[in-house]
C-alpha positions as CSV (number, residue, x, y, z in Angstrom):
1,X,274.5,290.9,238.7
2,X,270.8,291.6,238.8
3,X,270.4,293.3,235.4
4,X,272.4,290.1,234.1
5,X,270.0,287.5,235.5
6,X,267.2,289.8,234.0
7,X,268.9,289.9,230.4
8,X,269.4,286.4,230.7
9,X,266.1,285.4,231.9
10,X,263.8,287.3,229.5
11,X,265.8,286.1,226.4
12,X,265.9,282.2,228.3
13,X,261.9,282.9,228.4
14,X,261.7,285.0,224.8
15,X,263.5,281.8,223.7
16,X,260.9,279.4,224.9
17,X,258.5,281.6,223.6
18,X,259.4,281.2,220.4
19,X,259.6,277.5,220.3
20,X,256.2,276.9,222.2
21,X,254.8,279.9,218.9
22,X,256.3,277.3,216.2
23,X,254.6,274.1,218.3
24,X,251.4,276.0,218.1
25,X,251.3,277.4,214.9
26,X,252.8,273.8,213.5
27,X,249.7,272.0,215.5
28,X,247.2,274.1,213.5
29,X,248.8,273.8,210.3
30,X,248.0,270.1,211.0
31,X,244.4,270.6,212.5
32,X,243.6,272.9,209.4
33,X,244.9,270.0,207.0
34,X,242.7,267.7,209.2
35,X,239.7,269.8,208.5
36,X,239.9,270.4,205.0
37,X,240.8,266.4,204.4
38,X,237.3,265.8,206.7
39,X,235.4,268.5,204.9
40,X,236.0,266.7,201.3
41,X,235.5,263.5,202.7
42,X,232.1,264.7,203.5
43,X,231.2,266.3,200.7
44,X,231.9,263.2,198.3
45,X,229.9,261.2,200.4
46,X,227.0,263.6,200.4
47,X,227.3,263.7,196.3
48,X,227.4,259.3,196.3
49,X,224.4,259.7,198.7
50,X,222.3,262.0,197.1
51,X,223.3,260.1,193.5
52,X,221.9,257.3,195.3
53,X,218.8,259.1,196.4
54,X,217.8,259.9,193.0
55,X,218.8,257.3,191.4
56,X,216.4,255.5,194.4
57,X,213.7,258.1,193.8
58,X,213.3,257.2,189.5
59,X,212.4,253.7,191.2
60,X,209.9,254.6,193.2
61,X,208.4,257.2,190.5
62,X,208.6,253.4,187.9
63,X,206.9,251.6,190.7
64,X,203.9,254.3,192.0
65,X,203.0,255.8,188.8
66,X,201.3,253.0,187.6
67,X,199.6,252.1,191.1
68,X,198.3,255.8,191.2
69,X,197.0,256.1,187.9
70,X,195.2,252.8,188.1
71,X,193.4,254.1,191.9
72,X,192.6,257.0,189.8
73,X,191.2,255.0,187.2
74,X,188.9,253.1,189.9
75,X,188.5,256.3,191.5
76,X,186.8,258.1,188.4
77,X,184.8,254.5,187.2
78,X,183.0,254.7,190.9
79,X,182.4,258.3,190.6
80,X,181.0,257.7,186.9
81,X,178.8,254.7,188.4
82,X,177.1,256.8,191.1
83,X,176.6,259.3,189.2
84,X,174.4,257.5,186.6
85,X,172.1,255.6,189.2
């Protein structure tokens, strides 16, 4: 009777076993897909963000170039008027 109850147990528990290993392996199946959905979601909104950011940054090249050459330009007409005196 003994060695029955163990034969019965162990395949009860090897049983049990095997569903909670399907559960398991089924949850990370669905974590992975999580992940990899996440992981592109990230990545095209880091390529739309850094289009913007260049896109942003020929604007503010359009918009300081001039301002910089014209301090330049003052720049270099000071230095040429101390410079004669």
């Amino acid at each position: 009777m003994d060695a029955t109850y163990r034969t019965e147990l162990r395949e009860i528990n090897d049983q049990n076993f095997a569903r909670f290993d399907a559960r398991v392996e089924q949850r990370l199946a669905e974590s992975d897909g999580r992940w990899e959905r996440r992981i592109s979601e990230l990545r095209t909104d880091m390529i739309t963000g850094l289009a913007d950011v260049k896109s942003g940054l020929k604007w503010m090249y359009a918009f300081w170039a001039p301002t910089a050459l014209a301090v330049i330009g003052i720049g270099i007409g000071v230095i040429s008027l101390v410079i004669r005196r």
